[in-house]
C-alpha positions as CSV (number, residue, x, y, z in Angstrom):
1,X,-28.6,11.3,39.8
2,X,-26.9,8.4,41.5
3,X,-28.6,5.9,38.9
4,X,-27.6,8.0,36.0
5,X,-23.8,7.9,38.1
6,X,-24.4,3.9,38.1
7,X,-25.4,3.7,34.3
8,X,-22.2,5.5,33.5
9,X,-20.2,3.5,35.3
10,X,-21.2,0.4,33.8
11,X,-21.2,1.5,30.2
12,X,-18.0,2.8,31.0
13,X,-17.3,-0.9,32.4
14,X,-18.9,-2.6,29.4
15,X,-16.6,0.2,26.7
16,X,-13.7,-1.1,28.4
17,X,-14.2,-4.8,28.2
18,X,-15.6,-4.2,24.8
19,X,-12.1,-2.4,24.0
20,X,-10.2,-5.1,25.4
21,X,-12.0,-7.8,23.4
22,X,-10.8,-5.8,20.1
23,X,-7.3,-5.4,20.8
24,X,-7.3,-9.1,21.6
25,X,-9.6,-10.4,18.3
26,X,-8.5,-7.9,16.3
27,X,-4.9,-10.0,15.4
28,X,-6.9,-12.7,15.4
29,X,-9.4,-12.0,13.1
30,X,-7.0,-10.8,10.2
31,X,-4.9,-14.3,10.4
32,X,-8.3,-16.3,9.5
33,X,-9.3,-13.8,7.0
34,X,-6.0,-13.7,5.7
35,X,-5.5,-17.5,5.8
36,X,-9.1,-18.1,4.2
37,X,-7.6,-15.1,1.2
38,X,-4.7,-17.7,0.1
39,X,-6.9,-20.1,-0.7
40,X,-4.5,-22.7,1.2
41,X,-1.8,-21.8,-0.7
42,X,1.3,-21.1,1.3
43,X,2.4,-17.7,1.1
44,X,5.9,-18.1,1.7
45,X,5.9,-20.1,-1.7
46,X,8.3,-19.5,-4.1
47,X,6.2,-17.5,-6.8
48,X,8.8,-16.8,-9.6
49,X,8.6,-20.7,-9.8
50,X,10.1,-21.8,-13.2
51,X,8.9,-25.6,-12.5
52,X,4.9,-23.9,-13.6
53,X,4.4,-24.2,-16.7
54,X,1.3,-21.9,-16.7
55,X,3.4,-19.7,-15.0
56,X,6.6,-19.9,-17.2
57,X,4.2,-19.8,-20.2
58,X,2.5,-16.3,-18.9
59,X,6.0,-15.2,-18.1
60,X,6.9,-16.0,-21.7
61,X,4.2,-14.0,-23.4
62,X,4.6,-10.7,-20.7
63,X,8.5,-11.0,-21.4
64,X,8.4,-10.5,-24.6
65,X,6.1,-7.9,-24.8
66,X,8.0,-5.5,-22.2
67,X,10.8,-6.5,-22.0
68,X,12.3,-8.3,-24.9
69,X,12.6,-4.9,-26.8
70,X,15.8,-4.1,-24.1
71,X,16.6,-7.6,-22.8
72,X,16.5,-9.3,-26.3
73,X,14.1,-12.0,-27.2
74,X,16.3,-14.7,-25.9
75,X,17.4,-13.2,-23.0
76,X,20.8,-12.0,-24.6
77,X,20.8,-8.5,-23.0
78,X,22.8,-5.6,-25.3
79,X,25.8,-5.1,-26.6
80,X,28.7,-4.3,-24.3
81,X,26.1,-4.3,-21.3
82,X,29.5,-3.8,-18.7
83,X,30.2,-0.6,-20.3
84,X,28.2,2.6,-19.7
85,X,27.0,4.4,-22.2
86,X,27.4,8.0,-22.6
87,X,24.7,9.2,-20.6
88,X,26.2,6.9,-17.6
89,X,23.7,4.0,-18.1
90,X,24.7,0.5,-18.7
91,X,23.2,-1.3,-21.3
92,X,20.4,-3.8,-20.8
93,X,22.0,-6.9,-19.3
94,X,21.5,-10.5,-20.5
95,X,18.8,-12.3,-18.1
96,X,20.6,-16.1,-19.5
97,X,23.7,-17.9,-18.0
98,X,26.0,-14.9,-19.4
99,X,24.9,-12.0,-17.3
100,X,24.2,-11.6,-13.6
101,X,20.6,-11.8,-13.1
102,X,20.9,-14.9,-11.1
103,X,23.7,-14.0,-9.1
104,X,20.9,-12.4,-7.5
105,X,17.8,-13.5,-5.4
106,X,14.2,-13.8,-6.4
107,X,13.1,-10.7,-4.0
108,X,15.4,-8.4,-5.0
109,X,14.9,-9.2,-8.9
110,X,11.1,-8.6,-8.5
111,X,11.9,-5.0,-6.4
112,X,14.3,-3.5,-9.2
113,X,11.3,-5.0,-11.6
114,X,8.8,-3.7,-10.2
115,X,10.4,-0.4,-9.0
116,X,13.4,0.4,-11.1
117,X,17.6,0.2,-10.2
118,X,17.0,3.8,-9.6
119,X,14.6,3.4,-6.9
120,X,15.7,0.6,-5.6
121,X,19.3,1.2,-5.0
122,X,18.7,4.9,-4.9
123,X,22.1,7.3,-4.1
124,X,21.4,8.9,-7.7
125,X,21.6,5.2,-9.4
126,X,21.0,6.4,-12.9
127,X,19.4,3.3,-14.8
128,X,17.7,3.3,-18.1
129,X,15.6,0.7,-16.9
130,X,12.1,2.1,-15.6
131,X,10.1,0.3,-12.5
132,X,6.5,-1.6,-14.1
133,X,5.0,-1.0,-11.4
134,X,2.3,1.3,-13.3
135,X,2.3,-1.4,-16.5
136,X,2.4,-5.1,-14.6
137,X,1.0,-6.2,-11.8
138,X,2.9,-8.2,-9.2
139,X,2.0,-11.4,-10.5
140,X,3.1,-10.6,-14.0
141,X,6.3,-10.0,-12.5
142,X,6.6,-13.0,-10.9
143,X,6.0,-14.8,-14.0
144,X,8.8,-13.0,-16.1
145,X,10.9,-14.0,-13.7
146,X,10.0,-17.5,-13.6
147,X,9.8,-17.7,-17.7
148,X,14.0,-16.3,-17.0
149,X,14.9,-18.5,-14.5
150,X,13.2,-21.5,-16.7
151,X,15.5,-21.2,-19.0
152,X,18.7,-21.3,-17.0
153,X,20.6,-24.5,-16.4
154,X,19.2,-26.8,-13.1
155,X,22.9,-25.7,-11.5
156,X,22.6,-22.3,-12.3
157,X,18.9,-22.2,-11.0
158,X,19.8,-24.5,-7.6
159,X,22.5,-21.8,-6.9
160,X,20.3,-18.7,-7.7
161,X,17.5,-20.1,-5.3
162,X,20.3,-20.2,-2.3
163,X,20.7,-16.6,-2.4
């Protein structure tokens, strides 16, 4: 009985040190696997970068596949975008130099892209725009919005990356 006593004790002793270890490698181990994932890439990176022209170029091509049909193939927006429609939705805004997208920063473009105005500013926001999250993966997003911000003026771009 006392042995059996003894043996507990120390597997109780080696569980504890064992737990310990964990809670202290644990953090550890997911910043080397998570460093060895970005394949030294830094992750705080701008990724809508407009200066990538495999980016831009990917950006193009997903652009105008969903979202040209409501932004316009140049990046003109609709008619009368400041003025709701009927229904209380604006029209599609221009993404050039004429409308607001860059008044805004890259983090908030990519949430209300990939989640929708609705969702994203939420209080009943009604938007006709829908989130992509089910159609476009993060990336593709990112490259929309660096084929958009490619094609604004180097002022307009320096003062949309400040924000």
């Amino acid at each position: 009985m006392l042995f059996a006593d003894s043996a507990r004790a120390e597997a109780e002793s080696i569980m504890n040190e064992l737990s310990n270890l964990c809670r202290i490698m644990t953090p550890v181990v997911i910043v080397i696997v998570l460093a060895g994932c970005t394949d030294g890439q830094d992750l705080t990176s701008n990724r809508a970068d407009a200066s990538n022209p495999d980016i831009v170029a990917r950006g193009e091509v997903v652009y105008q596949e969903s979202c040209a049909s409501c932004h316009g193939v140049n990046l003109e927006g609709q008619a009368n975008w400041t003025l709701r429609n009927a229904d209380g939705t604006l029209p599609a805004p221009p993404h050039d130099v004429t409308g607001h997208t860059w008044h805004h920063g890259d983090e908030l473009l990519f949430e209300l892209t990939k989640w929708g105005p609705s969702a994203v500013v939420g209080n009943d926001y009604n938007s006709a725009m829908p989130g992509f999250s089910d159609t476009l993966d993060d990336d593709d997003i990112w490259a929309v919005l660096a084929y958009i911000k490619s094609r604004w003026p180097d002022e307009v771009r320096a003062a949309q990356s400040a924000r």
